[in-house]
C-alpha positions in Angstrom: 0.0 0.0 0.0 1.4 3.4 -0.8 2.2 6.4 1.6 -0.1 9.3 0.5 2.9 11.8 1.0 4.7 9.4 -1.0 2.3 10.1 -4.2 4.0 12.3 -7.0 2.2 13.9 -9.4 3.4 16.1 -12.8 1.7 19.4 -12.6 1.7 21.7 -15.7 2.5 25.5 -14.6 2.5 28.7 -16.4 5.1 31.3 -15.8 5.4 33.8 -18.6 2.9 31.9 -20.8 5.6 29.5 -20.5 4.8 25.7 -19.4 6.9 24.1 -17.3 6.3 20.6 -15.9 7.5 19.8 -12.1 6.6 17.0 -9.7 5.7 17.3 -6.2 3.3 15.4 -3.8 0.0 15.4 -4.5 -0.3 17.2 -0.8 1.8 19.9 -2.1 0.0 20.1 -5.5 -2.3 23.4 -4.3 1.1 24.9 -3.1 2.5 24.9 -6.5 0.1 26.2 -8.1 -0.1 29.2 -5.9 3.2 29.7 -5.8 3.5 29.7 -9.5 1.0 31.9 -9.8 2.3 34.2 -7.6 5.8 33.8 -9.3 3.8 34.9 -12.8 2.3 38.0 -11.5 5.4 39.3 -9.6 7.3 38.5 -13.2 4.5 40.1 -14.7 4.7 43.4 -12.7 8.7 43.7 -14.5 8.2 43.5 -18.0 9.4 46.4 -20.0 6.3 47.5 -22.0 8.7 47.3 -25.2 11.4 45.7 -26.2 13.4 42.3 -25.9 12.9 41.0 -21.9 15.4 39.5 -20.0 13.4 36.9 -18.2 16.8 36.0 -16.6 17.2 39.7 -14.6 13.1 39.5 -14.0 12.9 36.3 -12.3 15.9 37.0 -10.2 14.4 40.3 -9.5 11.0 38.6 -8.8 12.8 36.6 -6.7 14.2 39.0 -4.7 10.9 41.0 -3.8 9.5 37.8 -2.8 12.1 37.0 -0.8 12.4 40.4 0.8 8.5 39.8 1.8 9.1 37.0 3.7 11.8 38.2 5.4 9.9 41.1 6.4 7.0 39.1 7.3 9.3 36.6 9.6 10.4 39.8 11.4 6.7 41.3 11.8 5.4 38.1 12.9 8.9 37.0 15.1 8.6 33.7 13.4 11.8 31.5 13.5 13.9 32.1 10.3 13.4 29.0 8.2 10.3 27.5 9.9 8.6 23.9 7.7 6.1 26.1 5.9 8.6 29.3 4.9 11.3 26.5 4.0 8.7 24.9 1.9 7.2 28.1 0.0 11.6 28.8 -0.6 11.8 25.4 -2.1 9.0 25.5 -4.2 9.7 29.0 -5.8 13.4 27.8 -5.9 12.6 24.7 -8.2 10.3 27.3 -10.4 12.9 30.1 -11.0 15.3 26.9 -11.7 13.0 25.5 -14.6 12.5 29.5 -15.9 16.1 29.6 -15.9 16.6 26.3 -17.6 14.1 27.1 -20.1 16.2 30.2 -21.3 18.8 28.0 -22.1 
């Protein structure tokens, strides 16, 4: 019989009307999603209105603002600095900006 948290699933995300395919538990499926989402609109928010984009710079940038949210929200809330949950949101947008960055290549 099979562990629940042991289930992977592929789940299809769009960041920059780009699809990128990831696996994660089926318990952290919703996760994802939101944080690809989230990922999207922050990238969103830094696109030059003309131009050639360097999705590189944005989702580093993107990065970086979400980043600086957290850390602002640990302080405000005088949560430890890597708690479960913050580790987990990290990894998750981690493993996205890696497949944007790998799809550039």
């Amino acid at each position: 019989m099979s562990n629940k948290n042991n289930d992977r699933v592929s789940v299809t995300v769009q960041v920059m009307d780009k699809p990128f395919t990831l696996s994660c538990s089926t318990e952290e499926r919703p996760a994802l999603l939101d944080s690809a989402n989230l990922l999207n609109e922050e990238m969103r928010k830094l696109m030059p209105n003309n131009g050639n984009p360097d999705y590189e710079k944005i989702a580093i940038v993107s990065a970086l603002n979400l980043a600086d949210e957290l850390l602002k929200l640990r302080t405000s809330s005088q949560e430890p600095p890597r708690s479960a949950l913050s580790q987990e949101v990290v990894t998750k947008a981690q493993n996205t900006l890696k497949a944007v960055a790998e799809s550039q290549t």
